[in-house]
PDB file of N, CA, C and O in Angstrom, chain B, residues numbered from 101:
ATOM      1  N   UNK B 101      65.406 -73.017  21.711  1.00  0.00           N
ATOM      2  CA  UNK B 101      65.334 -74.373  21.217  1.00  0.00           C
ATOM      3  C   UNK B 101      63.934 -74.590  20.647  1.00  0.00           C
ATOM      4  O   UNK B 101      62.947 -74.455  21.370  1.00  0.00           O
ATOM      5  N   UNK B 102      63.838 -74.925  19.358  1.00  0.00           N
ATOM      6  CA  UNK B 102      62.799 -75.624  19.043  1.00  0.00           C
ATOM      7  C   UNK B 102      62.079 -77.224  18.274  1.00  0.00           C
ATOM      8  O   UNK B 102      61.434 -77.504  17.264  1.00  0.00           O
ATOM      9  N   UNK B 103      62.823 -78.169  19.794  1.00  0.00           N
ATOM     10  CA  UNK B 103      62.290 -79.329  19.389  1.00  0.00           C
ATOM     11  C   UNK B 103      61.357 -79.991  20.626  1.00  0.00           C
ATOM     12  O   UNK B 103      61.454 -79.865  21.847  1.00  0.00           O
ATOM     13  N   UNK B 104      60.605 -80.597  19.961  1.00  0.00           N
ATOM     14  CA  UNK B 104      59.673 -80.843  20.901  1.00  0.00           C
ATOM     15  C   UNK B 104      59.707 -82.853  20.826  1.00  0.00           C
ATOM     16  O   UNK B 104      60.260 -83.480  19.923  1.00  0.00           O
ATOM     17  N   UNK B 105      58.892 -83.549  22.139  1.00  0.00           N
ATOM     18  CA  UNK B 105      59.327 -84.807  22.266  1.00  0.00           C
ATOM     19  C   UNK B 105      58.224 -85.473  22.581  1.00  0.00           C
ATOM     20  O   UNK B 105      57.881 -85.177  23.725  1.00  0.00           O
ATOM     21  N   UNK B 106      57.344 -86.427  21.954  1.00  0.00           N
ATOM     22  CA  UNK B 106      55.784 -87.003  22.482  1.00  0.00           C
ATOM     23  C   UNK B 106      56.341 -88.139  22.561  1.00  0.00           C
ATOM     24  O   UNK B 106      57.149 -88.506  21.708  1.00  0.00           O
ATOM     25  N   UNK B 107      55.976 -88.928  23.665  1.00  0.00           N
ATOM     26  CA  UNK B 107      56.352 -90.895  24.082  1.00  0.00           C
ATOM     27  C   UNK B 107      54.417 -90.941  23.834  1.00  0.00           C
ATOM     28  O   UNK B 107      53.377 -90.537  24.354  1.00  0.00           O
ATOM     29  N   UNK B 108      54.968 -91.800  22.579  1.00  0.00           N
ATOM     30  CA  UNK B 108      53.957 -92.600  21.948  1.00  0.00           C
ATOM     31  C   UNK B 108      53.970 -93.724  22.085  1.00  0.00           C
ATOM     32  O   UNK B 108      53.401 -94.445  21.266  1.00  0.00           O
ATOM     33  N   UNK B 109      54.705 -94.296  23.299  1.00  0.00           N
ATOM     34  CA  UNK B 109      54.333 -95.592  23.455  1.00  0.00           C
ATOM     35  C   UNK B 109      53.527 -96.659  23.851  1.00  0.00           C
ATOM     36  O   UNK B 109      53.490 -97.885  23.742  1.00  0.00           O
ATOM     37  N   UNK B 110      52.850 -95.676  24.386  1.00  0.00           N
ATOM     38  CA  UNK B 110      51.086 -96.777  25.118  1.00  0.00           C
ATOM     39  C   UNK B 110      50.305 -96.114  24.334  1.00  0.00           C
ATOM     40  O   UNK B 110      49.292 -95.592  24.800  1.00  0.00           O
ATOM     41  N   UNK B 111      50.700 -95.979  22.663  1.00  0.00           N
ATOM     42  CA  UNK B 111      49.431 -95.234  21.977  1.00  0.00           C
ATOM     43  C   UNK B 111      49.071 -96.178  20.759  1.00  0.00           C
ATOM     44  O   UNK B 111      49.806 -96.127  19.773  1.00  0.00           O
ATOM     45  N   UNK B 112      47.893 -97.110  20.766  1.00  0.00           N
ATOM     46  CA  UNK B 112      47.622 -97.895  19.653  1.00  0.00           C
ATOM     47  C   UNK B 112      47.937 -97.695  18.129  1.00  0.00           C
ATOM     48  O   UNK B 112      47.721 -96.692  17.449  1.00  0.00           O
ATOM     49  N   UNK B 113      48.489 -98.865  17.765  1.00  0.00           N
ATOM     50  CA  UNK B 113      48.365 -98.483  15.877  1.00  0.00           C
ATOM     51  C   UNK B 113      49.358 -97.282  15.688  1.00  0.00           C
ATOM     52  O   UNK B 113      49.892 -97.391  14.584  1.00  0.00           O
ATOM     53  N   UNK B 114      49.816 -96.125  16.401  1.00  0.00           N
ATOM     54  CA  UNK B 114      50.787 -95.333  16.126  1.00  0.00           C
ATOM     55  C   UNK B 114      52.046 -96.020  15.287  1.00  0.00           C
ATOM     56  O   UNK B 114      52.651 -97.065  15.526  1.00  0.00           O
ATOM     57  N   UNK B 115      52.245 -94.911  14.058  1.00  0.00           N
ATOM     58  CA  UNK B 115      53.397 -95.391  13.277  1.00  0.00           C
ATOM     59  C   UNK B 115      54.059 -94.183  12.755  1.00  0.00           C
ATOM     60  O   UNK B 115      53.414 -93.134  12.762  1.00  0.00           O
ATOM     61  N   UNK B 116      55.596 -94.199  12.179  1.00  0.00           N
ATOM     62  CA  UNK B 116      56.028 -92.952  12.050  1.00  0.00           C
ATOM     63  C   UNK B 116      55.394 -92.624  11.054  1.00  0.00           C
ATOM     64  O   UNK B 116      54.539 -93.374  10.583  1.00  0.00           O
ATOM     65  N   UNK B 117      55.638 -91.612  10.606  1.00  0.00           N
ATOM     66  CA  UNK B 117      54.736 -90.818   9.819  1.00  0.00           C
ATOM     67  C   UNK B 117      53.065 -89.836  10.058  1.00  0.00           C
ATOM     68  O   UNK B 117      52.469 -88.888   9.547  1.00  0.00           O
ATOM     69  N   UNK B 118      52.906 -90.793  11.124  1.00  0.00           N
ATOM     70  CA  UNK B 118      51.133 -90.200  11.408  1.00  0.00           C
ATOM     71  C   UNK B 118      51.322 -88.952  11.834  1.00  0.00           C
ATOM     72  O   UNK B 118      52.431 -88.589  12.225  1.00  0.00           O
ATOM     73  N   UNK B 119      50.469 -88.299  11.815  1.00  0.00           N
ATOM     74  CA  UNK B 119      50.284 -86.674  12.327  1.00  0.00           C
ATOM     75  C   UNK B 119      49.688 -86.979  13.454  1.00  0.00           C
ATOM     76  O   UNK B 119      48.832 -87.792  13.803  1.00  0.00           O
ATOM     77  N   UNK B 120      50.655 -85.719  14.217  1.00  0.00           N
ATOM     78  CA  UNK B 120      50.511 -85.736  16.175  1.00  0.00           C
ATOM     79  C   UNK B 120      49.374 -83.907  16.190  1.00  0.00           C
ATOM     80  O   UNK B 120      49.719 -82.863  15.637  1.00  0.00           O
ATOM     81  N   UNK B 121      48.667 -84.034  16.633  1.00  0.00           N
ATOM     82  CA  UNK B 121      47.941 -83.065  16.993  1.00  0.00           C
ATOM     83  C   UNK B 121      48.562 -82.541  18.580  1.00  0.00           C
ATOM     84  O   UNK B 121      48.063 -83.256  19.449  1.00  0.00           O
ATOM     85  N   UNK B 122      49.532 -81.465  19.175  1.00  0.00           N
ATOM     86  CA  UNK B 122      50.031 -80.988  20.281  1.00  0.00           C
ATOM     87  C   UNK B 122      48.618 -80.087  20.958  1.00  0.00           C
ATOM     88  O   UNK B 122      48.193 -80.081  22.113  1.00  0.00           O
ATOM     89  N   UNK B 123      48.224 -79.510  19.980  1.00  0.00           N
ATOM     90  CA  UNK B 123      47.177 -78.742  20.685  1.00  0.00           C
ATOM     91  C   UNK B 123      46.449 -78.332  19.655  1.00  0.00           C
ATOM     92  O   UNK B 123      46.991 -78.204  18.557  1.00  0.00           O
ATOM     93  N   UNK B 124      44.815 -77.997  19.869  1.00  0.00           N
ATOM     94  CA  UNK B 124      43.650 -77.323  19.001  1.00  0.00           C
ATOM     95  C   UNK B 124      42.667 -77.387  19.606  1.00  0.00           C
ATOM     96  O   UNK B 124      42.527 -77.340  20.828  1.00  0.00           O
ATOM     97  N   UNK B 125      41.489 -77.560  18.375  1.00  0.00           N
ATOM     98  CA  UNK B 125      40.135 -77.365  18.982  1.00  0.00           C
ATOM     99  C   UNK B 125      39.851 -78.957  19.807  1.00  0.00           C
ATOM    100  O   UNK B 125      38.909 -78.959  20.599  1.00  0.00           O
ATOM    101  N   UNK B 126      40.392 -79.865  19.688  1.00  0.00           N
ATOM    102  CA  UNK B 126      40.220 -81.336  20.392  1.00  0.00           C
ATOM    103  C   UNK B 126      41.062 -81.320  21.454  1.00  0.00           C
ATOM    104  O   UNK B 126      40.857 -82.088  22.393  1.00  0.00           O
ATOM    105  N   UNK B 127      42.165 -80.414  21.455  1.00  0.00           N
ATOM    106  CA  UNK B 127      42.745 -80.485  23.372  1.00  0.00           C
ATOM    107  C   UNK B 127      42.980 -79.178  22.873  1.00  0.00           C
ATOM    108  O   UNK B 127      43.051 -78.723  21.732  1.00  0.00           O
ATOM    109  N   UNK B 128      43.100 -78.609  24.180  1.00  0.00           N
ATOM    110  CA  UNK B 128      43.037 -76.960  24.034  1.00  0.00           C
ATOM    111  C   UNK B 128      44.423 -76.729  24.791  1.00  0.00           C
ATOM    112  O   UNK B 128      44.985 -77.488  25.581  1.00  0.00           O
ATOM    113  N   UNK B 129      44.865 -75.332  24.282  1.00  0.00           N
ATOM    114  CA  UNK B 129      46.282 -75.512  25.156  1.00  0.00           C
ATOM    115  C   UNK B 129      46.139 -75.098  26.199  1.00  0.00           C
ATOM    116  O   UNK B 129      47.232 -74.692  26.594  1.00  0.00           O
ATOM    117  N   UNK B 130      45.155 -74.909  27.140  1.00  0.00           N
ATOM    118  CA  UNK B 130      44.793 -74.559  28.630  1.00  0.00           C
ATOM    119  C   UNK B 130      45.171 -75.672  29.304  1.00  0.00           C
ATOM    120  O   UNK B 130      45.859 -75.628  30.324  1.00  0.00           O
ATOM    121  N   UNK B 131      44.676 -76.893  28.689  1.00  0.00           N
ATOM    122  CA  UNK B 131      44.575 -78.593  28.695  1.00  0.00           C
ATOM    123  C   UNK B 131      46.641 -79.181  29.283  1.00  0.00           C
ATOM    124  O   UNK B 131      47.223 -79.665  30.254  1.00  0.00           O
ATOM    125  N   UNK B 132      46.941 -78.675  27.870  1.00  0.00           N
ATOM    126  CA  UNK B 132      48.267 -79.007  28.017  1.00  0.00           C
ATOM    127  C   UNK B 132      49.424 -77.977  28.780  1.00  0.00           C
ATOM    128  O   UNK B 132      50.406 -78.528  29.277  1.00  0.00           O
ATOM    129  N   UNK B 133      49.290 -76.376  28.874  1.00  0.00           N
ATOM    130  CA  UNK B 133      49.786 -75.509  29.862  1.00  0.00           C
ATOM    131  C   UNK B 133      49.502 -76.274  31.298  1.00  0.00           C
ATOM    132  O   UNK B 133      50.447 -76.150  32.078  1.00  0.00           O
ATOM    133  N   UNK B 134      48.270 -77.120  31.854  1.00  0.00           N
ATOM    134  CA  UNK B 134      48.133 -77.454  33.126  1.00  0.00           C
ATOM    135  C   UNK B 134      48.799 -78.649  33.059  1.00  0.00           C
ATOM    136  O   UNK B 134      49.645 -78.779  33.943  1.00  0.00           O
ATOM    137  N   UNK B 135      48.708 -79.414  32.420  1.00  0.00           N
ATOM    138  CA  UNK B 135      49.870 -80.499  32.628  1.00  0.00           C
ATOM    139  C   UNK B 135      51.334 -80.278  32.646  1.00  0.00           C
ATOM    140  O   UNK B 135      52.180 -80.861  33.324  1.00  0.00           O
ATOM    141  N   UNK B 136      51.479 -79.321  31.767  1.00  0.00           N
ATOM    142  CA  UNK B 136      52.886 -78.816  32.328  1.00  0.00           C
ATOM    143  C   UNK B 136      53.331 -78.313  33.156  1.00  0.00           C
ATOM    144  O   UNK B 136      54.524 -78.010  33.160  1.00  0.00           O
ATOM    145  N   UNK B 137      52.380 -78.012  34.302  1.00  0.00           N
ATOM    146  CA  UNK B 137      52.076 -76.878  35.346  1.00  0.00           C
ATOM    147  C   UNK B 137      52.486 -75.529  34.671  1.00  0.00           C
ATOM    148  O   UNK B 137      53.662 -75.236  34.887  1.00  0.00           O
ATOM    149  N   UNK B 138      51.899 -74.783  34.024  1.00  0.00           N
ATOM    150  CA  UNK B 138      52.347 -73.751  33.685  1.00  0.00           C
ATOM    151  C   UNK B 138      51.098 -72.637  33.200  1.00  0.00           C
ATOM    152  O   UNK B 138      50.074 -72.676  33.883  1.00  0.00           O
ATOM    153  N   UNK B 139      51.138 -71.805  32.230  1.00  0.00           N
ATOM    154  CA  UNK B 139      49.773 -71.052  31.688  1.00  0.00           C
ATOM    155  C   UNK B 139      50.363 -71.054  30.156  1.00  0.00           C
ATOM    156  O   UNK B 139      51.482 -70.948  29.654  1.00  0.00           O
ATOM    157  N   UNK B 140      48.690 -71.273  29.559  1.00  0.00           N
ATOM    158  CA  UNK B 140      48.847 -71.137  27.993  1.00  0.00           C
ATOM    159  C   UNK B 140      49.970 -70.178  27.452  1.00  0.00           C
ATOM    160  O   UNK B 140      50.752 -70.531  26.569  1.00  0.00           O
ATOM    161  N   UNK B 141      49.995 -68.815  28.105  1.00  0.00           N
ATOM    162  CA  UNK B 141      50.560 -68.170  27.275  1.00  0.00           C
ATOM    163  C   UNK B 141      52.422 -68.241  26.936  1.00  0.00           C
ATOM    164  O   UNK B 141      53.087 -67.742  26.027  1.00  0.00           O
ATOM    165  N   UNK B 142      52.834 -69.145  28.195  1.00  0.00           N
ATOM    166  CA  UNK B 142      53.924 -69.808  28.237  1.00  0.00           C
ATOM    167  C   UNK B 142      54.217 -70.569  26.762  1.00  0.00           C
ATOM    168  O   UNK B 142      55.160 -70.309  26.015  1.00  0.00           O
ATOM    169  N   UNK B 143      53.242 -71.506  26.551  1.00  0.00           N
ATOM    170  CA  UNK B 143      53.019 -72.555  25.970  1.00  0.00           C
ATOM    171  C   UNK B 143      53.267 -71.904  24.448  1.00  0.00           C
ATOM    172  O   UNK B 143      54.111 -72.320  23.654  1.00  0.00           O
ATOM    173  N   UNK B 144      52.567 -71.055  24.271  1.00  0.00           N
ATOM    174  CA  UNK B 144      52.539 -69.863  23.110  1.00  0.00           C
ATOM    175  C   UNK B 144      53.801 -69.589  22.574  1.00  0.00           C
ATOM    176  O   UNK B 144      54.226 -69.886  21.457  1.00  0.00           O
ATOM    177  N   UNK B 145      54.415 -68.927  23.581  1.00  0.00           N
ATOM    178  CA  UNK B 145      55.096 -68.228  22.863  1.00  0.00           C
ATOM    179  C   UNK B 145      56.530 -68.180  23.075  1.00  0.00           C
ATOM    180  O   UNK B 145      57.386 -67.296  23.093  1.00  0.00           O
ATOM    181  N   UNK B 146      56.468 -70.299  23.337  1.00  0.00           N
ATOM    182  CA  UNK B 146      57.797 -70.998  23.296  1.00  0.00           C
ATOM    183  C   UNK B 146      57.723 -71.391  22.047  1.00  0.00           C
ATOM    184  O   UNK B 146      58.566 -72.252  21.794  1.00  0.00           O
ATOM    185  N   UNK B 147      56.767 -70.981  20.796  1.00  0.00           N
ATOM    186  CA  UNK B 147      56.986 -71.907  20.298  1.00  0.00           C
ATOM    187  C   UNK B 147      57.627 -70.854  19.085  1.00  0.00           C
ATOM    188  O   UNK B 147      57.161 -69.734  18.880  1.00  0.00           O
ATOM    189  N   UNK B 148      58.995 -71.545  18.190  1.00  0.00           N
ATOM    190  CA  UNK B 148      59.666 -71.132  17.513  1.00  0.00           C
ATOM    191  C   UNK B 148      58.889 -70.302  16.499  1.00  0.00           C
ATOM    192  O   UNK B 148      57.662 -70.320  16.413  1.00  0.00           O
ATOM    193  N   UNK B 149      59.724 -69.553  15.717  1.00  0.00           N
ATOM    194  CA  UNK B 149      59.270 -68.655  14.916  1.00  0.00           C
ATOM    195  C   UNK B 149      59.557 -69.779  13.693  1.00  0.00           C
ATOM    196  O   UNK B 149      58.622 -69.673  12.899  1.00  0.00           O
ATOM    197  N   UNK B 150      60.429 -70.736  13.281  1.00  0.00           N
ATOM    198  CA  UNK B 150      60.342 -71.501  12.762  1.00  0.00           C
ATOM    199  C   UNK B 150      59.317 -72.497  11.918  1.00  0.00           C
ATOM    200  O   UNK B 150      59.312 -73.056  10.821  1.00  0.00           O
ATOM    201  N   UNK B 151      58.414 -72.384  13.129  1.00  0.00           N
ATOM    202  CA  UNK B 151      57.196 -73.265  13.046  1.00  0.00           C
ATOM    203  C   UNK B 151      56.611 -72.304  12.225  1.00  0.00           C
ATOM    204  O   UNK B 151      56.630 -71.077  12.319  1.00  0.00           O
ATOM    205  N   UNK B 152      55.901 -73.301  11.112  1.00  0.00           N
ATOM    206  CA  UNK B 152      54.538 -72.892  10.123  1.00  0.00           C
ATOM    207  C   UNK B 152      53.786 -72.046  11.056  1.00  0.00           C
ATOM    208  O   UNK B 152      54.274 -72.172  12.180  1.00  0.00           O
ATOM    209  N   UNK B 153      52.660 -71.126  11.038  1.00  0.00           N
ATOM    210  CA  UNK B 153      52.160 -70.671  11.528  1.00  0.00           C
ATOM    211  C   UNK B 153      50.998 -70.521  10.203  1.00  0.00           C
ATOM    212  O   UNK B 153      51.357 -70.019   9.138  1.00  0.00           O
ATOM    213  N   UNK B 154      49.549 -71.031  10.421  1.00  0.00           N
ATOM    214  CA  UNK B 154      48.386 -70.963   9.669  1.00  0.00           C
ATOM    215  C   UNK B 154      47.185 -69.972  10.375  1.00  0.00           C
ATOM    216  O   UNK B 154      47.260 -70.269  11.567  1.00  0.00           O
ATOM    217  N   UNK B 155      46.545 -69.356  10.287  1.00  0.00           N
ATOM    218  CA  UNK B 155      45.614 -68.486  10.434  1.00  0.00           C
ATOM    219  C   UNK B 155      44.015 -68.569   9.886  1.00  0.00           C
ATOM    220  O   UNK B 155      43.788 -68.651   8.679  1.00  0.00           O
ATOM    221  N   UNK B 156      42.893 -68.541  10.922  1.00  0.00           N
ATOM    222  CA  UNK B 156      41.831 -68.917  10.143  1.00  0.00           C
ATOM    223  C   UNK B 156      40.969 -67.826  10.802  1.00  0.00           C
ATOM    224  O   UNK B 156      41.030 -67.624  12.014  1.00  0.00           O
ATOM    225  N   UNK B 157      40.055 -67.033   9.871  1.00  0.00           N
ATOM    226  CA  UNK B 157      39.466 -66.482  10.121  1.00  0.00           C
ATOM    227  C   UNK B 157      38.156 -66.724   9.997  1.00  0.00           C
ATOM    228  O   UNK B 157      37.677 -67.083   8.921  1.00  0.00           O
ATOM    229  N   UNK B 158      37.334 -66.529  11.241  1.00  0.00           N
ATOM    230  CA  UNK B 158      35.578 -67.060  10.761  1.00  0.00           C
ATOM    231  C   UNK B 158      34.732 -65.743  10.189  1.00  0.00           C
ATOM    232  O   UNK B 158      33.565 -65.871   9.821  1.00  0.00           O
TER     233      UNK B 158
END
């Protein structure tokens, strides 16, 4: 399965359309694996092959 579900409802000014940030350099997915009780790499590599996938190299 790859759909995912954010309750944006105690979140100011939110409207459809805005862009949801799930995870990056401003929450890290260590951040969100522990709220799920789980480990990043879970988090990883639930996520569909579907999904865009971008790459940045420094």
């Amino acid at each position: 399965m790859d759909m995912f579900m954010a309750d944006v409802t105690h979140v100011p000014g939110v409207k459809e359309g805005d862009d949801v940030l799930i995870f990056g350099e401003s929450l890290p997915v260590q951040s969100v694996a522990q709220w799920a009780e789980t480990i990043p790499y879970e988090i990883m590599t639930g996520i569909s092959q579907r999904v865009k996938r971008v790459y940045f190299e420094e």
